[in-house]
Every structure is written in structure tokens, then in C-alpha cells.
C-alpha positions as CSV (number, residue, x, y, z in Angstrom):
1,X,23.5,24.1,-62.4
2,X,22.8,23.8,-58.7
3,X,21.0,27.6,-58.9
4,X,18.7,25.9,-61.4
5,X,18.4,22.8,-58.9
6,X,18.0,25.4,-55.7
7,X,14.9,27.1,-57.8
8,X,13.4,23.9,-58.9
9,X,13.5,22.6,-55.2
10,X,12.0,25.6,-53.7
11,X,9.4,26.6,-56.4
12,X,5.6,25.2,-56.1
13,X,6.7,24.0,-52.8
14,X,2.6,23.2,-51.6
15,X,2.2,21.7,-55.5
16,X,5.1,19.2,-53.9
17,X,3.7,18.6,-50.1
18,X,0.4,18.0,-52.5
19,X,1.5,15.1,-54.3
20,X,3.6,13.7,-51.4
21,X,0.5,13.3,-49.6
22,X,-0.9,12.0,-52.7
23,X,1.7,9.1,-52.9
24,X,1.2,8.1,-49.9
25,X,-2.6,7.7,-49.6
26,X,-2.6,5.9,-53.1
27,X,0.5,3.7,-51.2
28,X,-1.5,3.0,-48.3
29,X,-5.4,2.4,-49.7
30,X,-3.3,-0.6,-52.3
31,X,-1.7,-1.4,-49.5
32,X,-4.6,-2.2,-47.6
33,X,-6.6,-3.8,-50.6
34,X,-4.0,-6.0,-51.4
35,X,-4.5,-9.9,-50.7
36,X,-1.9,-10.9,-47.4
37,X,-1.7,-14.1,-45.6
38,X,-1.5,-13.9,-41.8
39,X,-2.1,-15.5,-38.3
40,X,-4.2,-14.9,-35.7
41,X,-5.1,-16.9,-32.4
42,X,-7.7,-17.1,-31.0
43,X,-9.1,-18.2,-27.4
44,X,-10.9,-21.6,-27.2
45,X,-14.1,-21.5,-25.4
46,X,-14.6,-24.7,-24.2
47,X,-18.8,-25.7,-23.2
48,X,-18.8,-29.7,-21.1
49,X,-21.4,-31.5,-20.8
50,X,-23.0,-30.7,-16.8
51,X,-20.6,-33.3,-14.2
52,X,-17.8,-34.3,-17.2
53,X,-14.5,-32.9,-17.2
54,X,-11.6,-33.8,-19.9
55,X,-9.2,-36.4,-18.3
56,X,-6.4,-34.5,-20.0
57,X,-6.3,-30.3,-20.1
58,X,-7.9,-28.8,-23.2
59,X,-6.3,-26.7,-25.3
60,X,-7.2,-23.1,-24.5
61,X,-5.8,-21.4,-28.0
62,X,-5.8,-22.5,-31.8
63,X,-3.9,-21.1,-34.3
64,X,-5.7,-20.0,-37.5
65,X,-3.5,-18.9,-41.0
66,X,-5.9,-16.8,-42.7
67,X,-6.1,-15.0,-46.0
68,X,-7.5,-11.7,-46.4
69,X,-7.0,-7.3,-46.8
70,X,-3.8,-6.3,-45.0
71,X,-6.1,-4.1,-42.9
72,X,-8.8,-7.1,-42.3
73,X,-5.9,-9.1,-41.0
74,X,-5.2,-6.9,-39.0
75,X,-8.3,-5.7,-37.5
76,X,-9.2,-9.6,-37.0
77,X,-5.8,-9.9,-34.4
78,X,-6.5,-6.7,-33.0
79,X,-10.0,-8.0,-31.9
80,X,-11.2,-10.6,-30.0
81,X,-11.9,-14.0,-32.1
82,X,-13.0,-16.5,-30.0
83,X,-13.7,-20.3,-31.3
84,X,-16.9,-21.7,-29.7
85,X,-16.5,-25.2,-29.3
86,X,-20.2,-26.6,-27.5
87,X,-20.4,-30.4,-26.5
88,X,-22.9,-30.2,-24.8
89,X,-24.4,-33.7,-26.4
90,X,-21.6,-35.8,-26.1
91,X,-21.0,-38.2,-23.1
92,X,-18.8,-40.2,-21.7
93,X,-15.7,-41.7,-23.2
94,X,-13.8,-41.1,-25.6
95,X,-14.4,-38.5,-28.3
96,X,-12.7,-36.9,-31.4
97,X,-13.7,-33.4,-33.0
98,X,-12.7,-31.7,-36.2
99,X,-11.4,-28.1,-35.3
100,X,-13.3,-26.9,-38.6
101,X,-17.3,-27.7,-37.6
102,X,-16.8,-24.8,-35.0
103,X,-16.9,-21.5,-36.9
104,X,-14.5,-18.7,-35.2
105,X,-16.8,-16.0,-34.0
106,X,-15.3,-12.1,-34.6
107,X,-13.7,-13.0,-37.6
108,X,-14.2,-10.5,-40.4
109,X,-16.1,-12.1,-43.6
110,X,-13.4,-10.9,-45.6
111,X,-10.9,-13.0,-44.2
112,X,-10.7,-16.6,-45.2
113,X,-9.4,-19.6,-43.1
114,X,-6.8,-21.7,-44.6
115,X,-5.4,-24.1,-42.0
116,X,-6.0,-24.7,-38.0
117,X,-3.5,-25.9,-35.6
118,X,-4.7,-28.2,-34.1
119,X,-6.6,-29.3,-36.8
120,X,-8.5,-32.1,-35.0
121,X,-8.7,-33.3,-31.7
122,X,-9.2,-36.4,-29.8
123,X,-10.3,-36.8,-25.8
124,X,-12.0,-38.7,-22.8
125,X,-14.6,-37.1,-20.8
126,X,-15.1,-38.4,-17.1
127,X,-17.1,-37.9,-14.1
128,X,-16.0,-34.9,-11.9
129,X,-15.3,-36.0,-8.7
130,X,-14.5,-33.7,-5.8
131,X,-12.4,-34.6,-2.8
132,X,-10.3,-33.5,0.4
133,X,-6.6,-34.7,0.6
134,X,-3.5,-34.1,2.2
135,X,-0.8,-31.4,1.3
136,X,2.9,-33.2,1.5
137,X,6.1,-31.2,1.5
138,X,8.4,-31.3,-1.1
139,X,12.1,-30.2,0.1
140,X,14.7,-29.6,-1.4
141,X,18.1,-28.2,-0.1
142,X,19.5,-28.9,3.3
143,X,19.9,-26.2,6.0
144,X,22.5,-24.3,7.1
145,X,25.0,-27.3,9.0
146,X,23.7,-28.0,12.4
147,X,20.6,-27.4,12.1
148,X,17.6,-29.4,10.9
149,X,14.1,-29.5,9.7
150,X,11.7,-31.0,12.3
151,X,8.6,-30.9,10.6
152,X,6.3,-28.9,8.0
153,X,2.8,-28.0,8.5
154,X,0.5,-26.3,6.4
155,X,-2.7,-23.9,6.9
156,X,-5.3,-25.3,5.9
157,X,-3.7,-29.1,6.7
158,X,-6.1,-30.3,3.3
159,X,-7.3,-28.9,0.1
160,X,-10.4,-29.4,-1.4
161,X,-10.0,-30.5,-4.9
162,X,-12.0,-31.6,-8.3
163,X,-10.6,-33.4,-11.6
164,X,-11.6,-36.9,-13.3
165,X,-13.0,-39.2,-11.1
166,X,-10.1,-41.7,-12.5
167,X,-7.4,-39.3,-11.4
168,X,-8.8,-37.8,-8.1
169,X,-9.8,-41.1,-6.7
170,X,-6.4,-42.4,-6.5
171,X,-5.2,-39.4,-5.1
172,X,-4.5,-39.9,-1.1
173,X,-2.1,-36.3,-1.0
174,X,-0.8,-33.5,-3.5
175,X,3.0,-33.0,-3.1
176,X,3.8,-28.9,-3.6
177,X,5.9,-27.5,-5.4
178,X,9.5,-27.7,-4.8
179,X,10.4,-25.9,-1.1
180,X,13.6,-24.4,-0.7
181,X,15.5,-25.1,2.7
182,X,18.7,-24.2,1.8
183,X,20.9,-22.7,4.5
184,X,18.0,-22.3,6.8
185,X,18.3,-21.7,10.5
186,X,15.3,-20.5,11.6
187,X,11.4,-21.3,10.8
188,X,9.8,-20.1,8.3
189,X,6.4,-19.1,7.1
190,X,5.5,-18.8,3.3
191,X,2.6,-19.4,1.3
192,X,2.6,-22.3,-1.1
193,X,1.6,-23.6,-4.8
194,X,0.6,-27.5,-5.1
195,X,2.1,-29.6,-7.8
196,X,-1.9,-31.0,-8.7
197,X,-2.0,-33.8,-11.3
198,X,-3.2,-32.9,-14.7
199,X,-6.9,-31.9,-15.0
200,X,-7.3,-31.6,-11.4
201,X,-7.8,-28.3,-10.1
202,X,-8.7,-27.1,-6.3
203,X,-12.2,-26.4,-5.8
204,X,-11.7,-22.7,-4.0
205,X,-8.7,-20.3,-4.6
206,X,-7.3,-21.3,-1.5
207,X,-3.8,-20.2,-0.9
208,X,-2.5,-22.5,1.3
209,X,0.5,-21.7,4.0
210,X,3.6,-23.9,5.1
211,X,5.3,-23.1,8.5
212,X,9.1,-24.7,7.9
213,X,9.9,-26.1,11.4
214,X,13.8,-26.0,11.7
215,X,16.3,-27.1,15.1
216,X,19.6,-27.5,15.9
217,X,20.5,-30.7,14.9
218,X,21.0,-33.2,18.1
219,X,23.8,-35.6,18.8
220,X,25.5,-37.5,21.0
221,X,29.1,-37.7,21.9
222,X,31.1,-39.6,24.2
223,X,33.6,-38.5,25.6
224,X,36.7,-40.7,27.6
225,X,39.0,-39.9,30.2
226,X,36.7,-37.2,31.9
227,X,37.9,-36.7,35.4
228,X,36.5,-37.5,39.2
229,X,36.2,-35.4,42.1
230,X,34.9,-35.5,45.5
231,X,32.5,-31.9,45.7
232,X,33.7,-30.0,48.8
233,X,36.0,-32.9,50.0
234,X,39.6,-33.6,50.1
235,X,39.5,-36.1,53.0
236,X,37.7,-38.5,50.5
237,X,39.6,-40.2,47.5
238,X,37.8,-41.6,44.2
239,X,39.0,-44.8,43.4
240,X,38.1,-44.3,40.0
241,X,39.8,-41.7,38.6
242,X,38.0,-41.1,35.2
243,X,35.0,-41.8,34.0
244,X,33.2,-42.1,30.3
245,X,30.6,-39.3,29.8
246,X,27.6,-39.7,27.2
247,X,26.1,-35.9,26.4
248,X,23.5,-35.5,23.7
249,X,22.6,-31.7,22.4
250,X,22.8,-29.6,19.2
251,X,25.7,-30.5,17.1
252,X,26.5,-26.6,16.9
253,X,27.3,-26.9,21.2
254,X,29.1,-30.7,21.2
255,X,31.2,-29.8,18.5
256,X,34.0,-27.9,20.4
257,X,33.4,-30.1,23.8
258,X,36.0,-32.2,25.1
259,X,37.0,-34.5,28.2
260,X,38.9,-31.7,29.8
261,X,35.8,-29.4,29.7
262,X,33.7,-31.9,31.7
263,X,34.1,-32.9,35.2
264,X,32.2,-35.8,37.7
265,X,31.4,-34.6,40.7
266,X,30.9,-37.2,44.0
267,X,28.4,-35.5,46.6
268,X,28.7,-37.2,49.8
269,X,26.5,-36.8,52.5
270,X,26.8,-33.7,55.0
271,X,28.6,-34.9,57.4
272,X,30.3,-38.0,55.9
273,X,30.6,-40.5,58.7
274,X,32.3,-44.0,56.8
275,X,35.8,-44.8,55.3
276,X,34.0,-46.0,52.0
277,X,30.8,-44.9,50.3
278,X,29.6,-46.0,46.6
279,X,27.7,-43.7,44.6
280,X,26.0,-43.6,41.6
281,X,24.8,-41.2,38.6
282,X,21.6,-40.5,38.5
283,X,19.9,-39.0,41.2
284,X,18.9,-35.1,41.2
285,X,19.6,-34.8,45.2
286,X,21.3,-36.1,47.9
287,X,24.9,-38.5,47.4
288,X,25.3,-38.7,44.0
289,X,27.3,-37.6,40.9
290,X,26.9,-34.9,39.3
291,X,28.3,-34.0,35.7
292,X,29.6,-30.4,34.9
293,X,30.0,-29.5,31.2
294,X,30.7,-26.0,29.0
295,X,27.2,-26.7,27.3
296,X,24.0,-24.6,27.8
297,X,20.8,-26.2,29.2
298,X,20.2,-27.9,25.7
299,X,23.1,-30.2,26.6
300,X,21.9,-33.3,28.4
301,X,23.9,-35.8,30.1
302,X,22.2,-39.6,29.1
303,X,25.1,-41.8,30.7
304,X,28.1,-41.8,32.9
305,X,30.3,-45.5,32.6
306,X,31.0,-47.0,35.1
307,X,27.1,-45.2,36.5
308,X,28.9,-46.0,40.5
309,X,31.8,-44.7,41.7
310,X,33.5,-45.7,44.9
311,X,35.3,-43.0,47.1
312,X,37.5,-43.8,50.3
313,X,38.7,-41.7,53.1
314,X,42.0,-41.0,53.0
């Protein structure tokens, strides 16, 4: 039995290639006669009248279920079908259009619309209007702690933009898109995309730039009990022995500063002739008192209470 099956299998072995390629060319030729039902988009092709522009976007596709040959289906998606859609003669307003009086162009004979999606459409057509406005950042995040963002600007500082005269005209700024400042510490420079209103679209493909301003975040802190010396002199006697300090700076240099970090200095004049002098905060030069803290020069001292302090000889 299987010597007679071995024979059969290898005898008239190009008779047997023969009608496999048969089989298959008959398979594939019914194939591609046969009746199939199939979907295709195609691009819309939109022509406004000269100065109009839809208030709301257009639809740039439509979906068509067809009917036709397996292989006119699919020589239909595999080509460009566009749907012409000319309005040329319509005006302002409002309008509606059937989907249907606007033959698809590139579509085979031989396949048959059945259904469009959208079917029918309905729309306004306003004045274009063109205008410069404002570009307003839109943040989102916070920085790294201690540090803040200043300000935003962008390059160019406005956009040129069109859209429906009803839409543009109450524009006084776009907003961008969402700008990430999370855990920033430095400035940064990136370019930008605008969030623009429906319909309204920038007159030149401008890309515009933001510059992210970010500083240490300033604060103030007061510190109590900060101690009193006389500079150079231990004849002379403060009679007040500690004073209240006001610094202002970044938050990342005040955080760790305390009273015992900061001293106020008396100078007295050079030489000191009286018992008693009084002498005040404020002055760069000459008798005055001076306040010493841990802080770089970013740390500013804004106020010293009492502001006089009164020093005796001893």
C-alpha cells in the first residue's frame, strides 16, 4: 500500500505542478471577479469662495463603502481618490451641502458607491480676517524648590494670524501649549506650538521661541537675638546687647541662617574722643553699624531694630 502511494506521488510529477498552477489561477481570476463590499477614504479637496473661510474646520477625509471586483476595490484604495467639493458660488452665512452632488474623482467605473460618512454637511462661511497678537505662556509645574520663574519671553513677541473675522477679532493673545517647568533651576530656551482657536491658523510657518526665565526664589527672614559689638574696641560697651536683623535673599541661602551666624558691628570714629556715642544702621562709611552674615552677596540686609545703638566707654 504505501509503495503504491510512494509511485502515485512521484509519477507525472510536472502533470501535478501543472494543475497546481492551474487551481490557483482559476482561484485567483474568480476571486477577483467576484462582487466584494469594501471601504476606501478619500481626501477632501475643499475650493472657498476668495476672502471666506469656514468658522469651524472642515472635514479633510470622507469615508465611502463601495461595491465592486475584489481587485477594483482594491486598486481604488491603492490610488489616490480625491472628492472635489467647489463652492466657489456660495456666500456668506450659513450653508448645508449633500456629500453625494460631488462625484469622487479616481474612482474606478466599476465600483459603485453605497453610503458616505458624512453624508451631508452643514457650515458658516466668514470673512478672513488677519491680525497680530500676543503669545501668553501657559505653565505648568513648579520648579525645583527655591527657585522661581521670573518671566517668559518669546521670539518673535507676536504672531501673525488669520481665521473668521468673528473668532480673530476677539482675539487679544494665543495661550501656547502647555510648558513644562517642572524642577527647573536654570533658564531655558525651547521652541514652542500655540494653542490657536479653531479655524484660525498663523499666517507664516513661524516657529516661535520661549526663553523660560528662572531665579532663586527671594525671602526675608528675621532673625532675633543677633548680637552687638564694638569693631576694634573693648574700651567701648553697647548698651544694647542684641539686636533684631531683617535679611532678604534666595530662600536656598536663608534657609540654614541663624542669629548666631550674624553679628552687628558699632564703628566708632578713629580716635574715639566721648564717653557716649549713638549710632545708627545705615550708612556705607564712617560711625556706623555694620551687619556680618554667612550669606553671599545676594543676601541683603533691609533692617536692623532698634536702627541706633548707643555705646559707652567703659
Amino acid at each position: 500500500m504505501s509503495d503504491s502511494w510512494l509511485g502515485w506521488a512521484i509519477s507525472n510529477p510536472l502533470m501535478k505542478v501543472m494543475s497546481l498552477v492551474l487551481a490557483v489561477v482559476t482561484w485567483l481570476y474568480v476571486q477577483g471577479d467576484e462582487v466584494h463590499v469594501g471601504v476606501i477614504k478619500a481626501p477632501v479637496v475643499w475650493s472657498l469662495p476668495a476672502g471666506l473661510v469656514s468658522v469651524e474646520p472642515l472635514p479633510k477625509t470622507i469615508t465611502m463603502d463601495v461595491r465592486g471586483t475584489r481587485a477594483a476595490i482594491r486598486f481604488a484604495q491603492e490610488k489616490v481618490v480625491r472628492v472635489p467639493v467647489d463652492l466657489n458660488e456660495v456666500g456668506m452665512g450659513e450653508h448645508a451641502l449633500e456629500f453625494g452632488s460631488f462625484p469622487a474623482s479616481g474612482l474606478p467605473p466599476s465600483v459603485e458607491v453605497l453610503a458616505l460618512q458624512p453624508k451631508s454637511l452643514r457650515f458658516t462661511l466668514d470673512e478672513l480676517a488677519l491680525r497680530k497678537v500676543a503669545i501668553k505662556p501657559a505653565l505648568v509645574g513648579e520648579p525645583e524648590p527655591g527657585f522661581e520663574v521670573r518671566e517668559v519671553t518669546f521670539d518673535p513677541p507676536v504672531v501673525d494670524i488669520q481665521g473668521p473675522r468673528t473668532t480673530v477679532d476677539a482675539l487679544r493673545h494665543v495661550s501656547t501649549q502647555p510648558l513644562d517647568v517642572s524642577r527647573l533651576r536654570d533658564d531655558v530656551t525651547t521652541e514652542i506650538s500655540l494653542d490657536l482657536p479653531r479655524s484660525v491658523t498663523m499666517q507664516a510657518e513661524v516657529v516661535p521661541v520661549a526663553t523660560i526665565l528662572v531665579v532663586p526664589t527671594m525671602e526675608r527672614r528675621v532673625l532675633s537675638g543677633v548680637q552687638v559689638h564694638v569693631w576694634s574696641r573693648y574700651d567701648y560697651v553697647p548698651e544694647e546687647q542684641r539686636v533684631e536683623v531683617t535679611l532678604e535673599g534666595p530662600t536656598s541661602e536663608l534657609q540654614g541662617v541663624t542669629a548666631e551666624q550674624v553679628v552687628a558691628f558699632v564703628h566708632l570714629p578713629d580716635p574715639a574722643e566721648r564717653s557716649r556715642y549713638e549710632v545708627w544702621y545705615g550708612p556705607r562709611g564712617g560711625v556706623r553699624v555694620r551687619v556680618l552674615h554667612p550669606g553671599s552677596a545676594k543676601v541683603k540686609v533691609v533692617g536692623v531694630q532698634p536702627p541706633n545703638i548707643s555705646v559707652r566707654h567703659r
